[in-house]
PQR file with spaces between the fields and no chain letter, atoms N, CA, C, O and H, PARSE charges and radii, in Angstrom:
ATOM       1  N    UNK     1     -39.943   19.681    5.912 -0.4000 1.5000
ATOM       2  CA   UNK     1     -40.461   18.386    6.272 -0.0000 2.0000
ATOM       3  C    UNK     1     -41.566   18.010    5.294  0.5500 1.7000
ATOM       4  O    UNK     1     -42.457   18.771    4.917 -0.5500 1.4000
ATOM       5  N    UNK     2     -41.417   16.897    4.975 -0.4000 1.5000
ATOM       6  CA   UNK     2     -42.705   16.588    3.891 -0.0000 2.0000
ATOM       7  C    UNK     2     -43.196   15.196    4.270  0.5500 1.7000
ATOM       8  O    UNK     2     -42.784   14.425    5.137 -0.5500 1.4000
ATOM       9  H    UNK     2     -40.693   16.279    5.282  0.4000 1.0000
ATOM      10  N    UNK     3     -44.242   15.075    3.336 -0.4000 1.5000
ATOM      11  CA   UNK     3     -45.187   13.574    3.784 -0.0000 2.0000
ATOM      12  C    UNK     3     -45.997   12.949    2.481  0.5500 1.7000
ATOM      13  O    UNK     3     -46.221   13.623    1.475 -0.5500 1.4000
ATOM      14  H    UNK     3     -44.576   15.701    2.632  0.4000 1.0000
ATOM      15  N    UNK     4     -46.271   12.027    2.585 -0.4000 1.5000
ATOM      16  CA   UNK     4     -46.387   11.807    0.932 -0.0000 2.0000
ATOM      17  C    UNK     4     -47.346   12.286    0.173  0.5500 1.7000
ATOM      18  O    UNK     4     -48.571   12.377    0.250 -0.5500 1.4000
ATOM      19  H    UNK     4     -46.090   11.479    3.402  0.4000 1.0000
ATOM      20  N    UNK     5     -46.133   12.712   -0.936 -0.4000 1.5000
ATOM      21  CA   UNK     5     -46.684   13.509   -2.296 -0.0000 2.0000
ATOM      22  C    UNK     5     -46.074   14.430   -2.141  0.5500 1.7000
ATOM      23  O    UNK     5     -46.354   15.452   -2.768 -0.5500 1.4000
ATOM      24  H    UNK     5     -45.138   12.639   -0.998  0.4000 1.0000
ATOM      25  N    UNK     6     -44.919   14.385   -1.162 -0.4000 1.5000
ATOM      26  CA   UNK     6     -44.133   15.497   -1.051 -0.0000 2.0000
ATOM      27  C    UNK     6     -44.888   17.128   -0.355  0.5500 1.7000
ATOM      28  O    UNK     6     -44.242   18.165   -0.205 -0.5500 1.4000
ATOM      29  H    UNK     6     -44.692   13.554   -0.653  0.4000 1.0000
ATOM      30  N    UNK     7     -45.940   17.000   -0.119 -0.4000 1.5000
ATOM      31  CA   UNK     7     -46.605   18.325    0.503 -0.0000 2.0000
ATOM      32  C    UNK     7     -46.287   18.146    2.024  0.5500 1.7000
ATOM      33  O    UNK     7     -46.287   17.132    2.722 -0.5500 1.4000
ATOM      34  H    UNK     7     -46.465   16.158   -0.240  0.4000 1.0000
ATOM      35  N    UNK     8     -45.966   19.704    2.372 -0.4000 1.5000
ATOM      36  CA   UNK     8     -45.400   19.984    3.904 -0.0000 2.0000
ATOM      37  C    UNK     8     -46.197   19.419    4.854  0.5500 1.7000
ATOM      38  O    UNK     8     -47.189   18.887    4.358 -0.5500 1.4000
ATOM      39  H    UNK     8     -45.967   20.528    1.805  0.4000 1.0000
ATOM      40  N    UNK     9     -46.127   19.346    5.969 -0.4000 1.5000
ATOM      41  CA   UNK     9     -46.588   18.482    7.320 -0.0000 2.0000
ATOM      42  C    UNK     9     -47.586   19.830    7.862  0.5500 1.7000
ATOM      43  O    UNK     9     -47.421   21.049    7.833 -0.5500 1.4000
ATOM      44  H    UNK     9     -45.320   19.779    6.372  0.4000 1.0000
ATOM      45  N    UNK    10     -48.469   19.115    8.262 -0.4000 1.5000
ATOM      46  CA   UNK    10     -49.528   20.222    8.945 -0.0000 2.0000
ATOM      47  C    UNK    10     -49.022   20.558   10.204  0.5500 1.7000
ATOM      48  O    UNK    10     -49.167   21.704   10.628 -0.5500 1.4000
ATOM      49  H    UNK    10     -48.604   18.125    8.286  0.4000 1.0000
ATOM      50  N    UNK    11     -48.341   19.543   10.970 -0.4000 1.5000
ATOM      51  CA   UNK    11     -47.657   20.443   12.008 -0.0000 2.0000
ATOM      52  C    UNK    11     -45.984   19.515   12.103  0.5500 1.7000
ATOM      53  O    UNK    11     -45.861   18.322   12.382 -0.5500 1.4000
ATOM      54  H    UNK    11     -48.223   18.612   10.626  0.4000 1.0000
ATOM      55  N    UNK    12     -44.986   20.384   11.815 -0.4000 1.5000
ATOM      56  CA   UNK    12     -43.597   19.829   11.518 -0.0000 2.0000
ATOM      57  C    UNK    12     -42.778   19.970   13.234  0.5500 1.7000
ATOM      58  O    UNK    12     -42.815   20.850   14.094 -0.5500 1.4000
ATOM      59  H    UNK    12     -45.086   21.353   11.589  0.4000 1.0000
ATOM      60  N    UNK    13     -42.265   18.978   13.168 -0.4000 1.5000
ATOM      61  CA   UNK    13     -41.814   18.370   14.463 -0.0000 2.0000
ATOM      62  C    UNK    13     -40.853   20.027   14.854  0.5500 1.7000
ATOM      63  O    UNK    13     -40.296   20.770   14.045 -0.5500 1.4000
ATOM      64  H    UNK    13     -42.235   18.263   12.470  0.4000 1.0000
ATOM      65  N    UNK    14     -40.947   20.150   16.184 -0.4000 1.5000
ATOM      66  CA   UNK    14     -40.351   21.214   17.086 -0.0000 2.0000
ATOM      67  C    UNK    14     -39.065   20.596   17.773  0.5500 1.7000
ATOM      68  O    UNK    14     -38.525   21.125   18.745 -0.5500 1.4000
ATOM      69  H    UNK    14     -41.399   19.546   16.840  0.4000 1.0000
ATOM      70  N    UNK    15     -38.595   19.351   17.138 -0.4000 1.5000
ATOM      71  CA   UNK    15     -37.225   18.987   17.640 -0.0000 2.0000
ATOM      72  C    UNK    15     -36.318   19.912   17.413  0.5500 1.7000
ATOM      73  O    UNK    15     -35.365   19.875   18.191 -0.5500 1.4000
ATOM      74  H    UNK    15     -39.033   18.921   16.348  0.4000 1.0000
ATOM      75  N    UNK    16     -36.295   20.834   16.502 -0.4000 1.5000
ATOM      76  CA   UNK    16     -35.200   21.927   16.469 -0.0000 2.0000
ATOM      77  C    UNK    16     -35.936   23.337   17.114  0.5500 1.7000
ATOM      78  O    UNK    16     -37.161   23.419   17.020 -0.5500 1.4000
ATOM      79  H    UNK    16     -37.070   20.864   15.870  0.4000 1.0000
ATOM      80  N    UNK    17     -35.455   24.033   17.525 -0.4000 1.5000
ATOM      81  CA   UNK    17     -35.850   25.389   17.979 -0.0000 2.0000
ATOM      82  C    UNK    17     -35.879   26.203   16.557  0.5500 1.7000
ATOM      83  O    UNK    17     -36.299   27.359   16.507 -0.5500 1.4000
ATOM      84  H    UNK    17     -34.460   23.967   17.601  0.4000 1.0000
ATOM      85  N    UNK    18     -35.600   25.796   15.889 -0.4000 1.5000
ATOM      86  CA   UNK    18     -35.965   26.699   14.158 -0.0000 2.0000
ATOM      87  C    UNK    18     -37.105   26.154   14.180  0.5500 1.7000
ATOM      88  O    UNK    18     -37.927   26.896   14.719 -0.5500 1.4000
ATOM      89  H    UNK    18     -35.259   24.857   15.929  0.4000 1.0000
ATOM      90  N    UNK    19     -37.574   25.076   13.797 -0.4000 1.5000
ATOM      91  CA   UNK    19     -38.777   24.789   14.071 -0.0000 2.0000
ATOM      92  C    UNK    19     -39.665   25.100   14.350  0.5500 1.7000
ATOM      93  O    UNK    19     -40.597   25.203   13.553 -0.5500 1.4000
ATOM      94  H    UNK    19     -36.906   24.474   13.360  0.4000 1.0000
ATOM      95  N    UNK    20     -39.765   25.423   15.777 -0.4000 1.5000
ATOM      96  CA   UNK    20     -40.492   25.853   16.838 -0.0000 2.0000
ATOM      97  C    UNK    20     -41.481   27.500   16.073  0.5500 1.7000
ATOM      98  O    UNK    20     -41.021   28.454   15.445 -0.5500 1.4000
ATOM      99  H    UNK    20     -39.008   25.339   16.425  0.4000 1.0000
ATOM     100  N    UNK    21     -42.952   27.184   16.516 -0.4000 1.5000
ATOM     101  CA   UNK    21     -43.284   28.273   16.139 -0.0000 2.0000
ATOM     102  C    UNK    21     -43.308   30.030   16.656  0.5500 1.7000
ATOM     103  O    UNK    21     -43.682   31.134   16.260 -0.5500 1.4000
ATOM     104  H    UNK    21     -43.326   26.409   17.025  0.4000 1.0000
ATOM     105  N    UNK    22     -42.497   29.233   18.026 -0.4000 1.5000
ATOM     106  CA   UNK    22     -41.753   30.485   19.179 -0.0000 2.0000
ATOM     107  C    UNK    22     -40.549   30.584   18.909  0.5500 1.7000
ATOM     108  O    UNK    22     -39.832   30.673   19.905 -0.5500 1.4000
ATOM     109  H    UNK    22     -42.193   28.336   18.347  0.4000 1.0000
ATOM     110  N    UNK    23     -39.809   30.613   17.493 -0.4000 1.5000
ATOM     111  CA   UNK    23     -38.320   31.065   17.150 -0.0000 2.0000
ATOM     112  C    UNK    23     -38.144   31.897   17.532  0.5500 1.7000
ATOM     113  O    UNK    23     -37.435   32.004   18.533 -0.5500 1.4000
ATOM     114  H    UNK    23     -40.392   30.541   16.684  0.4000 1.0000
ATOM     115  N    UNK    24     -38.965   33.397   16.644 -0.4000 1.5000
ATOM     116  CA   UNK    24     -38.692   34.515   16.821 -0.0000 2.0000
ATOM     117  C    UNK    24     -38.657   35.591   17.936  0.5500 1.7000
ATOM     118  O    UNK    24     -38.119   36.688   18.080 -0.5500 1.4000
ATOM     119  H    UNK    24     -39.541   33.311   15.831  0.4000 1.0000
ATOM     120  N    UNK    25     -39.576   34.680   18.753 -0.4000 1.5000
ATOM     121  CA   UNK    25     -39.901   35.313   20.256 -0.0000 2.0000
ATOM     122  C    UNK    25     -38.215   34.757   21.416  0.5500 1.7000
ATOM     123  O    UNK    25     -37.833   35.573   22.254 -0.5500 1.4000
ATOM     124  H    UNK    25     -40.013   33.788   18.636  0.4000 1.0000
ATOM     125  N    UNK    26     -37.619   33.701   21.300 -0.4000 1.5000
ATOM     126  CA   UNK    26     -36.618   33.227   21.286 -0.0000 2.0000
ATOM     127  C    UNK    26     -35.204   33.875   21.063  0.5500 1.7000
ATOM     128  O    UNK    26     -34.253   34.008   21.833 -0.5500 1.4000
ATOM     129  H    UNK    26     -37.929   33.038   20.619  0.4000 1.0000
ATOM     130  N    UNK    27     -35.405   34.265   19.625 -0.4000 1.5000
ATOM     131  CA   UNK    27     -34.260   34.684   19.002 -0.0000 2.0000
ATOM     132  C    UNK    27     -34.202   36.119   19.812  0.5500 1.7000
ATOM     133  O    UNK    27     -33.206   36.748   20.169 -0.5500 1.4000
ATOM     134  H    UNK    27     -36.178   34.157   19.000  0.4000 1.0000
ATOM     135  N    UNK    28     -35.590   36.426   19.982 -0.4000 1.5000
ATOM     136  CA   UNK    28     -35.450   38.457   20.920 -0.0000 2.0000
ATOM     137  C    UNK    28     -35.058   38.094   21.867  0.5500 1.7000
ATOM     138  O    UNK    28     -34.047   38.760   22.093 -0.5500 1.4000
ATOM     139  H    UNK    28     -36.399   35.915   19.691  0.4000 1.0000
ATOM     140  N    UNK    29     -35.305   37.037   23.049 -0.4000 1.5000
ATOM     141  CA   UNK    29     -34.836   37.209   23.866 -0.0000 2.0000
ATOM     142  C    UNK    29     -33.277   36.977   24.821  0.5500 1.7000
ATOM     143  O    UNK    29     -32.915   37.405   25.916 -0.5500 1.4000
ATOM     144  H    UNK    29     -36.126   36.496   22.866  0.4000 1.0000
ATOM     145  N    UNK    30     -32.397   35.777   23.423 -0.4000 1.5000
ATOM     146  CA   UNK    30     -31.157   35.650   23.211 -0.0000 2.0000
ATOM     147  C    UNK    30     -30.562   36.921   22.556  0.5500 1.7000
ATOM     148  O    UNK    30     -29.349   36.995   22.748 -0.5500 1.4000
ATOM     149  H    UNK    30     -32.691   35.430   22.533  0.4000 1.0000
ATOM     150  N    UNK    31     -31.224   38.214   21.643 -0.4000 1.5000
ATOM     151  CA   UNK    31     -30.531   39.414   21.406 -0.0000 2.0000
ATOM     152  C    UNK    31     -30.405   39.944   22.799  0.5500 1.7000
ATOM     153  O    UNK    31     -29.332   40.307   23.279 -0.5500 1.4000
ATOM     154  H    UNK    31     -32.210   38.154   21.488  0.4000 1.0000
ATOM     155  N    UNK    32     -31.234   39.965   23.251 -0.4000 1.5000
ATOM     156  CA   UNK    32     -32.019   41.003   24.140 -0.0000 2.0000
ATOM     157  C    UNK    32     -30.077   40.736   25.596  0.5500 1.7000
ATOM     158  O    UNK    32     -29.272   41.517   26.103 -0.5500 1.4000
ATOM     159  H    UNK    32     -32.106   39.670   22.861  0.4000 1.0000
ATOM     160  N    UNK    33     -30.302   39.089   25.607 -0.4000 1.5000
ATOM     161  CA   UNK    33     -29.154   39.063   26.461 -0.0000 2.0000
ATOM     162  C    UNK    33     -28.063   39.052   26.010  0.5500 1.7000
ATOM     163  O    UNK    33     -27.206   38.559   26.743 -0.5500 1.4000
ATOM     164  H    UNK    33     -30.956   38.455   25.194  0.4000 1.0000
ATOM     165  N    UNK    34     -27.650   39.536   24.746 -0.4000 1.5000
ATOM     166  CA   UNK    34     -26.283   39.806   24.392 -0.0000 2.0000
ATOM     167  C    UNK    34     -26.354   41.233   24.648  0.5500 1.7000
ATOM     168  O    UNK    34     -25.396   41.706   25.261 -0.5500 1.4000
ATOM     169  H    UNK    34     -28.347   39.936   24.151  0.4000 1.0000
ATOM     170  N    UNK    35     -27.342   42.056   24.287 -0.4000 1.5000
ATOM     171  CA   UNK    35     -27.258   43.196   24.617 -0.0000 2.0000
ATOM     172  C    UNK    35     -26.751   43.898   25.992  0.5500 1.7000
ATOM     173  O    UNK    35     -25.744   44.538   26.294 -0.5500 1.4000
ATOM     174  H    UNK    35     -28.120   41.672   23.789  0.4000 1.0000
ATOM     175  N    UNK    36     -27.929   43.475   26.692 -0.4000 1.5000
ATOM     176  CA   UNK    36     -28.007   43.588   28.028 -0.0000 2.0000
ATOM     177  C    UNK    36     -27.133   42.914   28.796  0.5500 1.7000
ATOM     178  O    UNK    36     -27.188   43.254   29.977 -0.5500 1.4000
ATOM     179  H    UNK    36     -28.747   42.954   26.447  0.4000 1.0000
ATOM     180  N    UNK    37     -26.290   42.018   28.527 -0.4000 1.5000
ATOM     181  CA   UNK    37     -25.213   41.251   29.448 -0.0000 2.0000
ATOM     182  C    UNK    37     -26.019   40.437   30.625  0.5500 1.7000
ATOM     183  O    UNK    37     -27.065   39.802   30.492 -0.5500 1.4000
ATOM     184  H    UNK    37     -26.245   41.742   27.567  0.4000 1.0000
ATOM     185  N    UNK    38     -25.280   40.623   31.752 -0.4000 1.5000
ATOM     186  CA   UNK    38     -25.919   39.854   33.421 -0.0000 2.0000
ATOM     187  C    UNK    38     -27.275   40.360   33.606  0.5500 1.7000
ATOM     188  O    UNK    38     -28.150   39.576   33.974 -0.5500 1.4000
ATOM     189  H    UNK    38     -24.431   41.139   31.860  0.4000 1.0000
ATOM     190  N    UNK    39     -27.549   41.624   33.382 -0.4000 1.5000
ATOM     191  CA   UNK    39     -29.069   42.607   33.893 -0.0000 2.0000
ATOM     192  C    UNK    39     -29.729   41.758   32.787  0.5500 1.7000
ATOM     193  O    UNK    39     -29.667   42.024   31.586 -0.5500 1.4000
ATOM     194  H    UNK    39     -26.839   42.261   33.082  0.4000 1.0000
ATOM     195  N    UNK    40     -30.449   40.575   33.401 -0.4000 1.5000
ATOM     196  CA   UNK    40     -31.581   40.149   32.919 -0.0000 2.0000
ATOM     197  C    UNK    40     -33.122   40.739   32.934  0.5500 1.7000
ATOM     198  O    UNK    40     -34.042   40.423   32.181 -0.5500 1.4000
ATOM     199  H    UNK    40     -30.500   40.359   34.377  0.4000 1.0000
ATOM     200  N    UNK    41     -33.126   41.511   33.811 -0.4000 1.5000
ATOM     201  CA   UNK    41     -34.399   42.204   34.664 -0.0000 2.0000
ATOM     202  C    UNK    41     -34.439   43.161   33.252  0.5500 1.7000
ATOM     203  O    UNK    41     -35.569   43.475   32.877 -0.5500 1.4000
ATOM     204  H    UNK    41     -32.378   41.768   34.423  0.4000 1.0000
ATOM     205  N    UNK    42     -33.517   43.548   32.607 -0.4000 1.5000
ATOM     206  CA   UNK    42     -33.979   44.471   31.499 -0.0000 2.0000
ATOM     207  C    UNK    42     -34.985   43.711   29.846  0.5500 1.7000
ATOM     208  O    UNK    42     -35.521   44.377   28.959 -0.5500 1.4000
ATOM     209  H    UNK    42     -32.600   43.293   32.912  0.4000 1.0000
ATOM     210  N    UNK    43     -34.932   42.479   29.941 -0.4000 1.5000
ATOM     211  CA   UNK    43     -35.299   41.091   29.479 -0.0000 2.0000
ATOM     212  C    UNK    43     -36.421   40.614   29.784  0.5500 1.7000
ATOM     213  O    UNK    43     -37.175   40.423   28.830 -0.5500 1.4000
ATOM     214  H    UNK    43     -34.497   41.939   30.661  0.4000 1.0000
ATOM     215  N    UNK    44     -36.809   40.342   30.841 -0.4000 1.5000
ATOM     216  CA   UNK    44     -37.983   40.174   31.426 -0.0000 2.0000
ATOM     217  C    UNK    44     -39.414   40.324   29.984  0.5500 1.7000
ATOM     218  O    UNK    44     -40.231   39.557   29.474 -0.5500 1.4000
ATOM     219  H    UNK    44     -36.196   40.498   31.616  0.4000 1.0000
ATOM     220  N    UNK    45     -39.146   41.316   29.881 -0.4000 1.5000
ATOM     221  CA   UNK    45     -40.570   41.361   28.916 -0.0000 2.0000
ATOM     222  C    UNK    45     -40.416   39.892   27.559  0.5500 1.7000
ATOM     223  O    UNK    45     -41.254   39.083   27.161 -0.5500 1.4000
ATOM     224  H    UNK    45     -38.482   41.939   30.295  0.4000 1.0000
ATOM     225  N    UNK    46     -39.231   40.064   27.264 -0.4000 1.5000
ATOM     226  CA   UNK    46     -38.718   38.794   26.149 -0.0000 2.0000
ATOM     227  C    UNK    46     -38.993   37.753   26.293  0.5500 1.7000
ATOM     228  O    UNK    46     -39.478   37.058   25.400 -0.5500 1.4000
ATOM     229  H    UNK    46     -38.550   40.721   27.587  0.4000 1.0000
ATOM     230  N    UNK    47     -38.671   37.223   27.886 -0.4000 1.5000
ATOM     231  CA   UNK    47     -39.321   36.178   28.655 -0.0000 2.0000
ATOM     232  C    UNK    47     -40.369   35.790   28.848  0.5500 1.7000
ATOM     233  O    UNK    47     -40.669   34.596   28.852 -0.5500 1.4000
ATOM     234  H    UNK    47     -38.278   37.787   28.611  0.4000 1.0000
ATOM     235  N    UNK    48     -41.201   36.805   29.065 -0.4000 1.5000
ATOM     236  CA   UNK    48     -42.846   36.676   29.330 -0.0000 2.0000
ATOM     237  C    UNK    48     -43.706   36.285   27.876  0.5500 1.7000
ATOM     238  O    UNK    48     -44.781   35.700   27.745 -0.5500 1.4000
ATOM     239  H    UNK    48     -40.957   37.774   29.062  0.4000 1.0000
ATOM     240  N    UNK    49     -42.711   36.897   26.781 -0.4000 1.5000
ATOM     241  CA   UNK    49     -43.828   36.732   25.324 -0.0000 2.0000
ATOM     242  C    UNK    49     -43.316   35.186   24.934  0.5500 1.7000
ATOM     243  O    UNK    49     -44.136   34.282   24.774 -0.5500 1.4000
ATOM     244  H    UNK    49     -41.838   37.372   26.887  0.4000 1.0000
ATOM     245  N    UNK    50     -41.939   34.986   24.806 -0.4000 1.5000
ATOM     246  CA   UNK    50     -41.498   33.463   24.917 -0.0000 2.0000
ATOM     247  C    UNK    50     -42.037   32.779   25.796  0.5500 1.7000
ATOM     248  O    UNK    50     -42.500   31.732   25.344 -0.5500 1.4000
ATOM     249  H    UNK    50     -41.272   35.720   24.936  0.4000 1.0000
ATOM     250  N    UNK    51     -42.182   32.930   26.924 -0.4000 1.5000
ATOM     251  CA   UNK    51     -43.157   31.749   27.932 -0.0000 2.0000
ATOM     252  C    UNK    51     -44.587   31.551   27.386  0.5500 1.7000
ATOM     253  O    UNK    51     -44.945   30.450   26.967 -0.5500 1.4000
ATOM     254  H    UNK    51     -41.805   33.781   27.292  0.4000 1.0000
ATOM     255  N    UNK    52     -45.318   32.519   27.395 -0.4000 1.5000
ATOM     256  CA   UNK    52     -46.729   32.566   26.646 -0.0000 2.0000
ATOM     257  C    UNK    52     -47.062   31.835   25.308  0.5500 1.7000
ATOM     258  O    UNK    52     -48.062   31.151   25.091 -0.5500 1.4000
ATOM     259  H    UNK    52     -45.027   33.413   27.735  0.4000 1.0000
ATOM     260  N    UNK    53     -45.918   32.140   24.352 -0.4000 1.5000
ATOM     261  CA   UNK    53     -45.923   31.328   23.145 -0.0000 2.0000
ATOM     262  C    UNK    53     -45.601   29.915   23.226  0.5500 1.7000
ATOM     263  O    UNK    53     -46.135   29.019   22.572 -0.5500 1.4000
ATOM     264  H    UNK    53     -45.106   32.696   24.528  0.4000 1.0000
ATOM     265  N    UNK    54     -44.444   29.768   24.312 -0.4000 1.5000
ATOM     266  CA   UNK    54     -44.114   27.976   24.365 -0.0000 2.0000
ATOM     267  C    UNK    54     -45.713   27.302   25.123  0.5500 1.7000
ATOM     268  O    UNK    54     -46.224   26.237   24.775 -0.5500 1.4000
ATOM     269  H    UNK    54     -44.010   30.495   24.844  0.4000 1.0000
ATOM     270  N    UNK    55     -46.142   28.024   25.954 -0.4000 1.5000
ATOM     271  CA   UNK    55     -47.663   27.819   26.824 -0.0000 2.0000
ATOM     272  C    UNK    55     -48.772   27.318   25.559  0.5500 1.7000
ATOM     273  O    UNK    55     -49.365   26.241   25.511 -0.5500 1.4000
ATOM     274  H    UNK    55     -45.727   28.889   26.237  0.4000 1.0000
ATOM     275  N    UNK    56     -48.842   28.395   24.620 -0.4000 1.5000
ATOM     276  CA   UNK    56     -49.693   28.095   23.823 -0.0000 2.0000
ATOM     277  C    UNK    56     -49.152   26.932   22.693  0.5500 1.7000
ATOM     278  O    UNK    56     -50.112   26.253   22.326 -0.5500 1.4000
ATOM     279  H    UNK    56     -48.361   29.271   24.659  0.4000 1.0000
ATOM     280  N    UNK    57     -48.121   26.602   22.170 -0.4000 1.5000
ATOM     281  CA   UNK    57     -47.262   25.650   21.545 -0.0000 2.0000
ATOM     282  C    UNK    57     -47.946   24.522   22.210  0.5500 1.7000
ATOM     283  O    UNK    57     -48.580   23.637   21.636 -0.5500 1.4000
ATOM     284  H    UNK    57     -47.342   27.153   22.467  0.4000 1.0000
ATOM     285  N    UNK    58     -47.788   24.623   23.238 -0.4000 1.5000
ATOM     286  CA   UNK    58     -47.778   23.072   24.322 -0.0000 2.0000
ATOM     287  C    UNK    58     -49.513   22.954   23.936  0.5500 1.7000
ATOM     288  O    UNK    58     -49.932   22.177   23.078 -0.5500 1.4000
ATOM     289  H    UNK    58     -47.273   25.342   23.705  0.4000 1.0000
ATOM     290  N    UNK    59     -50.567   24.052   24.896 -0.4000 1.5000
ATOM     291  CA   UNK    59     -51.570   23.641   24.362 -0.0000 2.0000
ATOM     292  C    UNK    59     -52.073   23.111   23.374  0.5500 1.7000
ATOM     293  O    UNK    59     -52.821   22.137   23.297 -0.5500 1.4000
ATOM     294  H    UNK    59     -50.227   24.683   25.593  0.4000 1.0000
ATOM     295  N    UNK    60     -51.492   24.019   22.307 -0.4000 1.5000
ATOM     296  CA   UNK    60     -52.191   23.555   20.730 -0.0000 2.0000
ATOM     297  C    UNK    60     -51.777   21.721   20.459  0.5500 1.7000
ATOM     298  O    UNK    60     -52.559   20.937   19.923 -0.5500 1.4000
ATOM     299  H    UNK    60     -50.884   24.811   22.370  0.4000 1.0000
ATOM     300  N    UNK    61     -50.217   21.303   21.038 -0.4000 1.5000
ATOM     301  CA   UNK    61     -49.587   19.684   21.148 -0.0000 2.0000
ATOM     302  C    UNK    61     -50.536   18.788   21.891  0.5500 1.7000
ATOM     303  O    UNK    61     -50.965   17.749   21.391 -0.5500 1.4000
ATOM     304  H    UNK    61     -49.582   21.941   21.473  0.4000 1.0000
ATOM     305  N    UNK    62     -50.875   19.231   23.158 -0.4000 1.5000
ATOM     306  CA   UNK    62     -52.112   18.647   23.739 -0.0000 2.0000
ATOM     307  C    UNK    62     -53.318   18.475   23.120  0.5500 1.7000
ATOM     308  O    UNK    62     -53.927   17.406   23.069 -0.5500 1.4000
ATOM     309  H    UNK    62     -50.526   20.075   23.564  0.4000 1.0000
ATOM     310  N    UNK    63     -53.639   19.423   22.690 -0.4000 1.5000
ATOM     311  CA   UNK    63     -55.241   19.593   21.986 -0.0000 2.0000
ATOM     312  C    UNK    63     -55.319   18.490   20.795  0.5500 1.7000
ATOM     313  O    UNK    63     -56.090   17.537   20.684 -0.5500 1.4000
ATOM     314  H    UNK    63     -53.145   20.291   22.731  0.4000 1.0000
ATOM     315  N    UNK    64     -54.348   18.894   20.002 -0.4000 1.5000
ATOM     316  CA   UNK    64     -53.857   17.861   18.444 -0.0000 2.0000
ATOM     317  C    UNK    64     -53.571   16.546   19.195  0.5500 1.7000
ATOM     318  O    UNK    64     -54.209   15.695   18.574 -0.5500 1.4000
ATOM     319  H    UNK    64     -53.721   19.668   20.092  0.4000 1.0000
ATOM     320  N    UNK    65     -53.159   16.167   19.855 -0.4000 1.5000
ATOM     321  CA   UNK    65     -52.904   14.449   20.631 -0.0000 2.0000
ATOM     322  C    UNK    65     -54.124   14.033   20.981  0.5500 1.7000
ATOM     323  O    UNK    65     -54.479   12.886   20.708 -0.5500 1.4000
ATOM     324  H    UNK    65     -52.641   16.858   20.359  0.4000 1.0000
ATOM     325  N    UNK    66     -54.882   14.848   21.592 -0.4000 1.5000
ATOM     326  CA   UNK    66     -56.433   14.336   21.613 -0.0000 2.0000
ATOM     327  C    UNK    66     -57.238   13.711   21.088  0.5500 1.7000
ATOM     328  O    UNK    66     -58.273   13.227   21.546 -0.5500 1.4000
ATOM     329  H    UNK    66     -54.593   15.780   21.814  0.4000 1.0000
ATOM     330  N    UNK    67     -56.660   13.666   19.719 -0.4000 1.5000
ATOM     331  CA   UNK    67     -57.327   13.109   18.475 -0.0000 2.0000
ATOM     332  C    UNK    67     -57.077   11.688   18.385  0.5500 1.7000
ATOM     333  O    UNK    67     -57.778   10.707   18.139 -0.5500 1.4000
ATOM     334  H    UNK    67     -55.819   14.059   19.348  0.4000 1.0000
ATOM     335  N    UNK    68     -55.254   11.981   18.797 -0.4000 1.5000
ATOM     336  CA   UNK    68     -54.682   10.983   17.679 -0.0000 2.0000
ATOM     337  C    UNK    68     -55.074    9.288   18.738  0.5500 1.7000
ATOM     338  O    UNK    68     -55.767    9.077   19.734 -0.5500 1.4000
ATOM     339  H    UNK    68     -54.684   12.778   18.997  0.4000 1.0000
ATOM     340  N    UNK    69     -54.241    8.437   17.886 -0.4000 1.5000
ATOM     341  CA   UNK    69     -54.896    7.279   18.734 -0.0000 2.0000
ATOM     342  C    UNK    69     -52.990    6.632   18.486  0.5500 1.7000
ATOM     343  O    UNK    69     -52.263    6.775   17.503 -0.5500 1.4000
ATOM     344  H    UNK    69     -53.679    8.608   17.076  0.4000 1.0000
ATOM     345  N    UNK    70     -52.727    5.984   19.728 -0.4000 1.5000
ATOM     346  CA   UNK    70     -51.724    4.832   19.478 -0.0000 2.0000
ATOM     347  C    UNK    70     -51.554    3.815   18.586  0.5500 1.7000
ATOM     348  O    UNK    70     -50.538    3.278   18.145 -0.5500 1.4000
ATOM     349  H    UNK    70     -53.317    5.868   20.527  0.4000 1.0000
ATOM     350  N    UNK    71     -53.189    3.566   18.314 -0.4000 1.5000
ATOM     351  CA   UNK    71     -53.195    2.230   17.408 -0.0000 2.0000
ATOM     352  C    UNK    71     -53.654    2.071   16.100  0.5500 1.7000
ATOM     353  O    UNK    71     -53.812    1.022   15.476 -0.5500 1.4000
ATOM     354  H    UNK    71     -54.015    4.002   18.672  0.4000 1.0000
ATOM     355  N    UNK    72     -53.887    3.431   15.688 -0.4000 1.5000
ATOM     356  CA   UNK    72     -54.209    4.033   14.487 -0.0000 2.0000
ATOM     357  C    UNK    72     -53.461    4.426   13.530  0.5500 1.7000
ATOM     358  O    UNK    72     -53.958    4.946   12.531 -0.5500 1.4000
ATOM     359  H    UNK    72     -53.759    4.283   16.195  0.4000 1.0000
């Protein structure tokens, strides 16, 4: 993603889950259930570090909107 002058975006849109700065926490927990099949309970931990990271994602989106203005 770029912005002019061609230098990357300080924070690049999370419309894709590549995107997202919780990929990798993501991507473990989609291994985690190919592995493990139906027994999700073996998963659980994958879940908890992905929830925490989308938690903090969201905060940091909140915090940065704080700034911004509609009419600016």
């Amino acid at each position: 993603m770029a912005t002019k002058g061609g230098a990357a975006a300080a924070h690049p849109s999370a419309a894709r889950i590549s995107d997202s700065p919780c990929y990798h926490q993501y991507s473990a927990s989609l291994k985690c259930l190919e592995e493990f099949g139906s027994d999700k309970s073996k998963c659980q931990d994958h879940f908890d570090v992905y929830k925490e990271c989308k938690k903090k994602e969201r905060e940091a989106r909140l915090e940065r909107n704080k700034t911004r203005s509609l009419f600016s």
